[in-house]
C-alpha positions as CSV (number, residue, x, y, z in Angstrom):
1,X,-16.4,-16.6,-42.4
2,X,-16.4,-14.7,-45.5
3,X,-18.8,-11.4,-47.2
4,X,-18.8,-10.4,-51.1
5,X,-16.5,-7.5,-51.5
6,X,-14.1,-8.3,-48.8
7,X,-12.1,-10.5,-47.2
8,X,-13.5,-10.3,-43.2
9,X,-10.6,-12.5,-41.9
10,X,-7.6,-10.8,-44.5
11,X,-8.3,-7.3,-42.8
12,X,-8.3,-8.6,-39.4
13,X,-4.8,-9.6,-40.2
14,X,-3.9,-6.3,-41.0
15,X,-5.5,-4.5,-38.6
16,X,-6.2,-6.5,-35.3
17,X,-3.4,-8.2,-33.9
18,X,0.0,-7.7,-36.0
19,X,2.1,-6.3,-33.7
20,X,3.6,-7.6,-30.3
21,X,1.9,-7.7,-26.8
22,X,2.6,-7.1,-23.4
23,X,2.8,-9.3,-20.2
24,X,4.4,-12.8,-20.8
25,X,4.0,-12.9,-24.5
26,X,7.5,-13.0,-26.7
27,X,8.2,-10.1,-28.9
28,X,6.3,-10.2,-32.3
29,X,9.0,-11.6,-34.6
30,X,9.0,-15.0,-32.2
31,X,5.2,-15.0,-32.1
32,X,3.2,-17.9,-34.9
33,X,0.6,-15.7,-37.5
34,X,-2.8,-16.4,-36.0
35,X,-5.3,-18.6,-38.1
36,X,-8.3,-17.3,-39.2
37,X,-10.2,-19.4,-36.9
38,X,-8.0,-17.6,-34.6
39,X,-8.3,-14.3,-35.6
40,X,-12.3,-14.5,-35.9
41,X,-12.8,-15.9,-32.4
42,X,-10.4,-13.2,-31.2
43,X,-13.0,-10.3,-32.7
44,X,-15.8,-11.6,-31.5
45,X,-14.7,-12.2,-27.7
46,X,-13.3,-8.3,-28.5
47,X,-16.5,-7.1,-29.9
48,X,-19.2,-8.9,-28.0
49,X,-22.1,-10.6,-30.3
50,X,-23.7,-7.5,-31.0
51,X,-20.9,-5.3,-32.2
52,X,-19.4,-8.3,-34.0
53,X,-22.4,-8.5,-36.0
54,X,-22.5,-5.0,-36.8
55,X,-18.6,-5.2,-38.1
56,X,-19.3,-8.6,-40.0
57,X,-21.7,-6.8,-42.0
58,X,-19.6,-3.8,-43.5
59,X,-18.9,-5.0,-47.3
60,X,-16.3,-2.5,-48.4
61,X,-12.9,-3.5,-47.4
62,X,-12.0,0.6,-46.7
63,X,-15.1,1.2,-44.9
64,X,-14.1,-1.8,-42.5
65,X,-10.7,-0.2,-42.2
66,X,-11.7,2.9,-40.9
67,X,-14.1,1.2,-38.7
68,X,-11.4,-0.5,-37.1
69,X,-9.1,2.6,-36.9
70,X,-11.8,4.1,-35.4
71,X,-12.7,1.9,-32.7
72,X,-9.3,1.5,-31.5
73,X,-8.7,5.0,-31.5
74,X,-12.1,5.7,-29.5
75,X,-10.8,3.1,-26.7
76,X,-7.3,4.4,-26.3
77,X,-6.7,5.4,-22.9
78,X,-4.2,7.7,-23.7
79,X,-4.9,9.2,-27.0
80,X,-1.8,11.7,-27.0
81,X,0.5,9.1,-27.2
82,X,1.7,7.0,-29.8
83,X,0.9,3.3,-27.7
84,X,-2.6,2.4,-27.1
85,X,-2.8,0.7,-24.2
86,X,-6.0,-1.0,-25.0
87,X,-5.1,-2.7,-28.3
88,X,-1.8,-3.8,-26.4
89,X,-3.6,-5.3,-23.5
90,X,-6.0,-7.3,-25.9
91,X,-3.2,-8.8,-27.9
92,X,-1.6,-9.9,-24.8
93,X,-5.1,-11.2,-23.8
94,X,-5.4,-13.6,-27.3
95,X,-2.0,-15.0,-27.2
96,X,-2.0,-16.4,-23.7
97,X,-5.5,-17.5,-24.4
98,X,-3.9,-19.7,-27.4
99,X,-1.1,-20.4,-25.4
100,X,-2.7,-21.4,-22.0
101,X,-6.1,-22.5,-22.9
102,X,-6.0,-23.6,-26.0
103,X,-8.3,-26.2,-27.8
104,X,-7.3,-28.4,-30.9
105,X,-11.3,-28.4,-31.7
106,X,-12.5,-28.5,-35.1
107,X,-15.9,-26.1,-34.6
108,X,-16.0,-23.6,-32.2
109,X,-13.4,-21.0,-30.5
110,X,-9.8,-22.0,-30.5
111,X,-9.6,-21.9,-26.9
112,X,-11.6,-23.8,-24.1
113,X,-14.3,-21.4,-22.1
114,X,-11.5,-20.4,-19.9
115,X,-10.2,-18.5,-23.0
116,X,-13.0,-17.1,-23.7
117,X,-13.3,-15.4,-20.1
118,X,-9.5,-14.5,-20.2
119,X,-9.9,-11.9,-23.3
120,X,-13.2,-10.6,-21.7
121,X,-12.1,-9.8,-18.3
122,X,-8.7,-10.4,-18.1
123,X,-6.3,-12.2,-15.3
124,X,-8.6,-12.8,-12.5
125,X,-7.8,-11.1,-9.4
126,X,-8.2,-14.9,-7.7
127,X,-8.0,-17.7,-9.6
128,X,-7.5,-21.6,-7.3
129,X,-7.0,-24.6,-8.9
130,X,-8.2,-27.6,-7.6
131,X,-6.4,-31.0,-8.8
132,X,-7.4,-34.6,-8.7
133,X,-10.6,-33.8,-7.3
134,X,-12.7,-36.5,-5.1
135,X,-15.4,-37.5,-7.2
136,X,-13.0,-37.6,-10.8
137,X,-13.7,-40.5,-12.8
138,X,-10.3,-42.8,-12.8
139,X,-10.0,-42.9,-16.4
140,X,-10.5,-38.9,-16.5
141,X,-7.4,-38.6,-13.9
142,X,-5.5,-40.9,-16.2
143,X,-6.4,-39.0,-19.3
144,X,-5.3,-36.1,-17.6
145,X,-1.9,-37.6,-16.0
146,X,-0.7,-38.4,-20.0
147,X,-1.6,-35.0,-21.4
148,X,0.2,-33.3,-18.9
149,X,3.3,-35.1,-19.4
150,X,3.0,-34.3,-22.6
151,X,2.5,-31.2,-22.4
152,X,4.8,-29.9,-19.6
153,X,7.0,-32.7,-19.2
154,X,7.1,-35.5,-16.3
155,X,9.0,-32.8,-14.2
156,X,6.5,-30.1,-14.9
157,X,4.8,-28.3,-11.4
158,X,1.3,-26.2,-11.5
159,X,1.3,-22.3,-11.4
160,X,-0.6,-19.5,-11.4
161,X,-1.7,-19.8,-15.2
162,X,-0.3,-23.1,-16.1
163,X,-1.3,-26.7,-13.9
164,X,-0.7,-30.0,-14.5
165,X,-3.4,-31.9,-13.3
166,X,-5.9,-29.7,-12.9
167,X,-9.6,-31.1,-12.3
168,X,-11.3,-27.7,-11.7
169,X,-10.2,-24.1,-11.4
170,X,-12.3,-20.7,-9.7
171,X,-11.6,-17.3,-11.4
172,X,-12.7,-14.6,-9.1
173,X,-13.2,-10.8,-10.5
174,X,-13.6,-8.2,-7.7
175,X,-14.1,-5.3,-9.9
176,X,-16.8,-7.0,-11.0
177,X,-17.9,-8.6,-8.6
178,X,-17.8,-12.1,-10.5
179,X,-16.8,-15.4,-9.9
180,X,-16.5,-18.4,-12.7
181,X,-15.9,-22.4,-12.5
182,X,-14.3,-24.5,-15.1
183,X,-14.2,-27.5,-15.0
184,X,-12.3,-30.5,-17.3
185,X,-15.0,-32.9,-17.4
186,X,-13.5,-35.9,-19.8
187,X,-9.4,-35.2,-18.9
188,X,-8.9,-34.3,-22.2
189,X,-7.3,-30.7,-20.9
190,X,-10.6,-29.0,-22.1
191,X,-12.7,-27.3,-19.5
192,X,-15.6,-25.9,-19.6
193,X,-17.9,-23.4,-17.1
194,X,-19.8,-25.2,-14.7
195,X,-22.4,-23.6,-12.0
196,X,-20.3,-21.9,-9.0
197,X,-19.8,-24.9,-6.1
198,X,-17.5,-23.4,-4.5
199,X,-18.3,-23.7,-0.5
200,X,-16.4,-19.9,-0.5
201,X,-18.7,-18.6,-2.9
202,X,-22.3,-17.6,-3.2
203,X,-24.0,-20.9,-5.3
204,X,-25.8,-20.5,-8.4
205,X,-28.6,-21.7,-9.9
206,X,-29.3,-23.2,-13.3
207,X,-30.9,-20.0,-14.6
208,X,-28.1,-17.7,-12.9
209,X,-25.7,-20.0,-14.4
210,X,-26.9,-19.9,-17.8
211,X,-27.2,-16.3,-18.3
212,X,-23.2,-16.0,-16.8
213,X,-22.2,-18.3,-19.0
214,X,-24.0,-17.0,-22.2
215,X,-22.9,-13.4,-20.9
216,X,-19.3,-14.6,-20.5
217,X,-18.8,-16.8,-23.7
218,X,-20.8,-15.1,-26.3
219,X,-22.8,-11.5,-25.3
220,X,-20.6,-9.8,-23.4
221,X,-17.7,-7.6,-25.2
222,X,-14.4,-7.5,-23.4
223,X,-14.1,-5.1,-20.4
224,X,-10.5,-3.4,-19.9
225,X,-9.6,-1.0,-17.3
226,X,-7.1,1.3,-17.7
227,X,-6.0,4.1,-14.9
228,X,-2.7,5.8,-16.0
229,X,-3.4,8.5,-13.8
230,X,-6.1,9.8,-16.5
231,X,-7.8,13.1,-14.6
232,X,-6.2,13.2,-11.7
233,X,-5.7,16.3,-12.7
234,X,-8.8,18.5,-12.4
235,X,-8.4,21.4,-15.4
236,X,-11.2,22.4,-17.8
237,X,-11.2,21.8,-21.5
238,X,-13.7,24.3,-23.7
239,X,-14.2,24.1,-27.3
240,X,-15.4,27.0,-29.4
241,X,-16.1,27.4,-33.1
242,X,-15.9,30.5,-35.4
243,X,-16.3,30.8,-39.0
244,X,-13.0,31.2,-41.1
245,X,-14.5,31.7,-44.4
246,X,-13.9,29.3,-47.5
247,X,-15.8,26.7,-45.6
248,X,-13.1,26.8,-42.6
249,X,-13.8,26.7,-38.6
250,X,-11.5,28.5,-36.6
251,X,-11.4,26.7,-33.7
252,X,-10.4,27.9,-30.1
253,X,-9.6,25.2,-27.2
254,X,-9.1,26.8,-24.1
255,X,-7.7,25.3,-21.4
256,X,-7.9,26.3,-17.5
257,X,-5.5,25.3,-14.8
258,X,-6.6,25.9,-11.1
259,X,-3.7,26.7,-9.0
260,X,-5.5,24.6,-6.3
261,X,-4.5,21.7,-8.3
262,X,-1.4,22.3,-9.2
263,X,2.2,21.3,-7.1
264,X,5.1,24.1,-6.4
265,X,8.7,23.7,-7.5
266,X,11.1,24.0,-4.7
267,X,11.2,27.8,-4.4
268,X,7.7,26.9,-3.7
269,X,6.1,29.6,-6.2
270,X,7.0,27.6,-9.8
271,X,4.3,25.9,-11.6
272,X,5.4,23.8,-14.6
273,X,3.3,22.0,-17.5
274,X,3.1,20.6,-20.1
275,X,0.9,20.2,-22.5
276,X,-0.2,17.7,-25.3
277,X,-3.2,18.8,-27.6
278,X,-3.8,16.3,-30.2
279,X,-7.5,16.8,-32.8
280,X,-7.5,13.6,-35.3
281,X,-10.5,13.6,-38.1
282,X,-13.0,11.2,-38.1
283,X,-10.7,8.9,-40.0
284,X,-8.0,9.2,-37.1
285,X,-5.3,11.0,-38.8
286,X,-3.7,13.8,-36.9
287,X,-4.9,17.2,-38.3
288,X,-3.2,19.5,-35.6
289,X,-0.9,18.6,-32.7
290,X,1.0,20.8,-30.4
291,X,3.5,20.1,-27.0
292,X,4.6,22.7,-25.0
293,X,5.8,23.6,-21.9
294,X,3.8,26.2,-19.8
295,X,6.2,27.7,-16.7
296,X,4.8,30.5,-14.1
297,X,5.6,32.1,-10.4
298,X,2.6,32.4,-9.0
299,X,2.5,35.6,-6.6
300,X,1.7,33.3,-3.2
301,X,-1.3,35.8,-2.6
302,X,-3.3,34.4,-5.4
303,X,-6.4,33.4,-4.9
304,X,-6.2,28.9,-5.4
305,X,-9.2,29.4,-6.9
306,X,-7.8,31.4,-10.1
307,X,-7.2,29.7,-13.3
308,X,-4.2,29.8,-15.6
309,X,-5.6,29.8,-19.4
310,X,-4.0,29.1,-22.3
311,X,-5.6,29.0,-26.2
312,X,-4.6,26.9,-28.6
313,X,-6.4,28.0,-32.0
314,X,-6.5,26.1,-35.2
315,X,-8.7,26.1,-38.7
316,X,-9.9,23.5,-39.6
317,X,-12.5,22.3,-42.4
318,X,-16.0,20.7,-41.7
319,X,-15.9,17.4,-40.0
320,X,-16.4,15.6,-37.2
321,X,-13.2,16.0,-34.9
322,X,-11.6,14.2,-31.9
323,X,-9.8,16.2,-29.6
324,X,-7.7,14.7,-27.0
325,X,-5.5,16.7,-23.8
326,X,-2.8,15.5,-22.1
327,X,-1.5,17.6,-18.8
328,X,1.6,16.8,-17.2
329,X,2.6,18.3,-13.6
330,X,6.0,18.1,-13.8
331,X,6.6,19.4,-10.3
332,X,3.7,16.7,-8.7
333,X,4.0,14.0,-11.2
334,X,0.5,13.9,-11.7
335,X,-1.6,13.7,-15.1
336,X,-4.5,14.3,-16.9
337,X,-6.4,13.1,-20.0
338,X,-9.5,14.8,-21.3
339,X,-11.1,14.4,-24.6
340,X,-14.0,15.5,-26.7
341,X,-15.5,15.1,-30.2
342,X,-17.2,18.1,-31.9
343,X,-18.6,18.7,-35.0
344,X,-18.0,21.3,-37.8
345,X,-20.4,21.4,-40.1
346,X,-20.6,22.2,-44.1
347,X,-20.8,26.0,-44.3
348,X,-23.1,27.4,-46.7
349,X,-23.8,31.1,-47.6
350,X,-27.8,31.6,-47.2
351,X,-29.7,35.0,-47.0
352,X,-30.0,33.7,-43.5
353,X,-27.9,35.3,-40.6
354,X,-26.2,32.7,-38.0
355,X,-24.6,33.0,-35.1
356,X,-21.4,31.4,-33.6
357,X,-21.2,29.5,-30.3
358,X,-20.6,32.1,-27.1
359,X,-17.0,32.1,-25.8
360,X,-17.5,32.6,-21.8
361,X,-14.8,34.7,-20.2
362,X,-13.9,35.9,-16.9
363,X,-13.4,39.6,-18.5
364,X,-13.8,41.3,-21.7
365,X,-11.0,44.6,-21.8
366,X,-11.6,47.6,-24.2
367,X,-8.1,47.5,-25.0
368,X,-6.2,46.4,-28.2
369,X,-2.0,45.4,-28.1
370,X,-1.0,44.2,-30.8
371,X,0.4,40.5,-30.5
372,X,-1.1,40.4,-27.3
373,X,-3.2,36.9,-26.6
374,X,-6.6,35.9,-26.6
375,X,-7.8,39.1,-28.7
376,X,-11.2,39.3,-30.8
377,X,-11.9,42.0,-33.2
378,X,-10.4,45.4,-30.8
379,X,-10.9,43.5,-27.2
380,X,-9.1,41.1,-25.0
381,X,-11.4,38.2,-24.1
382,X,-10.4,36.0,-21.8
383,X,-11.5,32.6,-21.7
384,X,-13.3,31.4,-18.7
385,X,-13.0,27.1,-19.7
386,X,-14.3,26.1,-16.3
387,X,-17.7,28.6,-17.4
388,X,-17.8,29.0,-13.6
389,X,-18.5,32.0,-12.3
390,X,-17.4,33.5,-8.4
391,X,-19.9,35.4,-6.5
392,X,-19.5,38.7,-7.5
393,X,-18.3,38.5,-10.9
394,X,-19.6,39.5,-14.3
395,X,-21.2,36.9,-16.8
396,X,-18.9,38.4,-19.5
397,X,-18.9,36.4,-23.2
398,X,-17.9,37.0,-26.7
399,X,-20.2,36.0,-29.9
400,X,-20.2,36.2,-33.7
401,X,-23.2,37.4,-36.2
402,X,-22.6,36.0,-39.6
403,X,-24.3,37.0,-43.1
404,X,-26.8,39.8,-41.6
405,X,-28.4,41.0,-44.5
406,X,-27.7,45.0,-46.3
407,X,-30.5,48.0,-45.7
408,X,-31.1,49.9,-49.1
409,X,-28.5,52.5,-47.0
410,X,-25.9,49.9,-47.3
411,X,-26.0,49.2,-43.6
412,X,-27.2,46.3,-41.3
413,X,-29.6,46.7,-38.6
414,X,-30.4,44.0,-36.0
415,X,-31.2,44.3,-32.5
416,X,-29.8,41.9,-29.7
417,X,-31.1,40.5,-26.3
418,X,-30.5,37.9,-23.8
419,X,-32.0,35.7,-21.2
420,X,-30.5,33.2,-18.1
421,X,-32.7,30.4,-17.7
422,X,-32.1,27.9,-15.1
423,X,-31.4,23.9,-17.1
424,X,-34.9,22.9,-16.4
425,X,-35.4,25.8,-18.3
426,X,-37.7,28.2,-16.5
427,X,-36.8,31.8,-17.2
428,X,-35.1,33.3,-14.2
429,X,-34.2,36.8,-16.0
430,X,-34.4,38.9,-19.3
431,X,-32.3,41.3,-20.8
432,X,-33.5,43.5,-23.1
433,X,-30.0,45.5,-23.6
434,X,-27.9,45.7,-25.3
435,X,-30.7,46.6,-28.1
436,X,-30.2,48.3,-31.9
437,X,-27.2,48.0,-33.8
438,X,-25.7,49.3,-36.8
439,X,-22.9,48.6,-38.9
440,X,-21.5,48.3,-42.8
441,X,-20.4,44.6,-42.1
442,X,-22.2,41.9,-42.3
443,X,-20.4,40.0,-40.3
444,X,-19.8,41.4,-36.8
445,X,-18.3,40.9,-33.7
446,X,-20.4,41.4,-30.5
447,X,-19.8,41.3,-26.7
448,X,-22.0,41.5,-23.4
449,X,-21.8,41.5,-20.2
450,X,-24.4,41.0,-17.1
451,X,-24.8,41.3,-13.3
452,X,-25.2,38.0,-11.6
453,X,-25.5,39.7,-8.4
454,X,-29.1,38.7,-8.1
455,X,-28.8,35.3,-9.7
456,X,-28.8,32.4,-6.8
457,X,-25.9,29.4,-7.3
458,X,-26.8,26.9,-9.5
459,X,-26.3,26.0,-13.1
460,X,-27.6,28.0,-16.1
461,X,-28.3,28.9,-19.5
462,X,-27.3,31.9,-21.5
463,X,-29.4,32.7,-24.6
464,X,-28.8,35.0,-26.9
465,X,-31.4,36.3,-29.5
466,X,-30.2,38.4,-32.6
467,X,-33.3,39.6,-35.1
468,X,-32.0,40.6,-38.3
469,X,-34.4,43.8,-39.0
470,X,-33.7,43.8,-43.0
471,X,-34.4,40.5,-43.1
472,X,-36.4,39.5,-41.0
473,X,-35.2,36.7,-39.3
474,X,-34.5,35.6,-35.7
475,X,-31.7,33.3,-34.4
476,X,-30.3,31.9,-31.3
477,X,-27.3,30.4,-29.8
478,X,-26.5,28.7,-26.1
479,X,-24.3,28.3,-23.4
480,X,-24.4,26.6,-20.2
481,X,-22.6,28.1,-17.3
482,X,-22.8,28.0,-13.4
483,X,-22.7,30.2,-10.4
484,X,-20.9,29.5,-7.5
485,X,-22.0,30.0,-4.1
């Protein structure tokens, strides 16, 4: 297959399966180059149809790059660390699909259908192989009886992926809840899917059988599952933008461990982390990374319920971003992957105030040390990343006001206020306070705080209003939050 501007097949050379795979595949340097018969059959059993048909039509040779870079970064299961599992797992998947079930055929895959069901769904979780089968035709079993002596010698026994003198084989998935038959109808080694027979198995009809097969050879992209202990730890990820000026975001990721979560060291008050944070543009290269080891005693009268929050702040320029955390438990062993893709867009200057997105916090201090964390303008804020708030406490939260617009006394004057709606948006309260402000700057930095003592459990939103008085304009920004019971 081939498009003006490009080469389709050259670039999935480069950027699709040159490199080794896991399982029983050799290392790459004793692996054969893969045709481009091979390589295009490989994509579209990857892809699906669909998506195929949407790569197949990109012209531009860098534009196809990046899609590819792209899509193998969005499917990495673990996207702080340099091996992704997925792309591993589907070069395995092509070579033992050329290597156990593959067809010498001069149109079509280069693989039987088995082949084509390996690289969508993988080894089967039960897979029986029926040989020399009652009804075979005699010339079919003799057919058969040559090609496997040639192919595995006259010695050669069945396994679990390689057999013989196979008639008919039954690949069952639980996960999802599928089951296929193959059968090699003309002993030529070739099989192909067949409705399910199997006495063990529910029957299918033609039409059921149709759309499995049509689904399994052609529709249906390939389905990996990767665990590798992704979130089984429970922390809370937050993203926050500010401007930086000169068309820069800064950019706050807060982070919140629960202690609930979290094993003890032997002395049975030691906590120990660590942390990966990775943010890669939209063209996957690495723009900010950062490891670290977080240590703590934890007084053993501390609520489990508290968080541990760190910050991590970088600027960055406007883009669309991919963040990705990594959280090791060094004491427990266990892990945790979270990731999230945010937008900063292109800054520009208007006679229009804005407003930043709200930072929640658990508390906002009147206090100012210098060097001390998680400070904003002459206060400590500290993050709340979980934006869950305990019965009893404040609904505290940080904001910025950008470009308000000069008085002819060379001052601003805006006025604030807030509201909680509940997320199906009825209005549960209104806050006229904190009211009429002030100040030489046009850009300022604003806090609040409110009583949730009368707000019932449930999840919210916070909405803050700011009305630029010299110029006329209103503005909003939201936040989501919940109250616990």
């Amino acid at each position: 297959m081939s498009h003006p501007g490009r080469s389709f097949l050259a670039i999935l050379g480069l950027a699709l399966l040159l490199g080794g795979c896991a399982g029983h595949a050799p290392p790459l340097g004793e692996l054969p180059a893969l045709t481009n018969r091979q390589r295009d059959a490989a994509m579209k059993a990857l892809l699906g149809k669909e998506k195929f048909a949407e790569f197949v039509l990109l012209s531009d040779t860098a534009e196809a790059n990046a899609w590819l870079r792209r899509f193998w970064t969005e499917h990495d299961p673990t996207p702080t660390t340099p091996k992704n599992e997925f792309e591993d797992d589907h070069r395995r998947r092509v070579y033992h699909a050329i290597g156990l079930f593959g067809s010498n055929r001069k149109s079509g895959p280069p693989w039987d259908e088995r082949g084509e069901v390996y690289i969508r769904y993988g080894d089967p979780n039960e897979r029986r192989i029926m040989q020399d089968g009652p009804d075979e035709d005699p010339m079919a079993h003799a057919a058969r009886e040559r090609r496997a002596n040639d192919v595995y010698g006259e010695e050669a026994t069945g396994n679990s992926l390689t057999s013989r003198n196979a008639v008919c084989e039954v690949w069952t998935y639980y996960r999802w809840n599928q089951s296929f038959q193959f059968q090699d109808k003309h002993g030529w080694g070739f099989f192909e899917m067949v409705p399910v027979t199997d006495p063990t198995l529910p029957r299918q009809d033609l039409g059921e059988f149709f759309n499995a097969r049509l689904s399994a050879t052609d529709l249906q992209p390939a389905i990996y599952f990767h665990e590798y202990g992704k979130n089984q730890i429970d922390y809370a990820l937050d993203v926050v933008r500010f401007h930086a000026g000169d068309n820069l975001w800064r950019v706050d990721v807060n982070l919140g461990y629960p202690l609930s979560v979290l094993c003890r060291g032997g002395d049975s008050v030691s906590i120990s982390l660590r942390r990966t944070v990775v943010i890669r543009d939209d063209s996957q290269k690495e723009v900010y990374s950062e490891v670290g080891i977080l240590s703590r005693r934890i007084d053993s009268s501390q609520s489990s319920s508290r968080l541990i929050v760190e910050q991590k702040i970088c600027d960055l320029p406007s883009g669309k971003y991919h963040l990705a955390v990594t959280i090791d438990d060094l004491f427990g062993g266990k892990t945790g992957t979270y990731t999230k893709t945010f937008l900063l867009p292109k800054y520009v200057v208007s006679e229009v105030h804005e407003i930043s997105d709200i930072e929640m916090a658990s508390f906002v201090w009147s206090i100012y040390e210098p060097g001390a964390s998680f400070i904003k303008g002459d206060r400590m804020v500290m993050p709340l990343p979980s934006r869950v708030y305990l019965a009893g406490q404040e609904l505290a939260f940080y904001y910025e006001v950008y470009n308000l617009l000069l008085g002819e006394n060379g001052a601003t004057h805006y006025s604030v206020s807030y509201q909680i709606k509940n997320t199906a948006g009825k209005l549960q309260f209104e806050f006229q306070e904190p009211g009429e402000f002030t100040s030489t700057e046009r850009n300022v930095k604003q806090f609040g705080a409110l009583d949730l003592n009368k707000v019932p459990p449930g999840d919210y939103l916070l909405t803050i209003k700011v009305s630029d008085r010299v110029g006329q304009h209103d503005r909003t920004t939201v936040a989501m939050f919940k109250k616990s019971g």
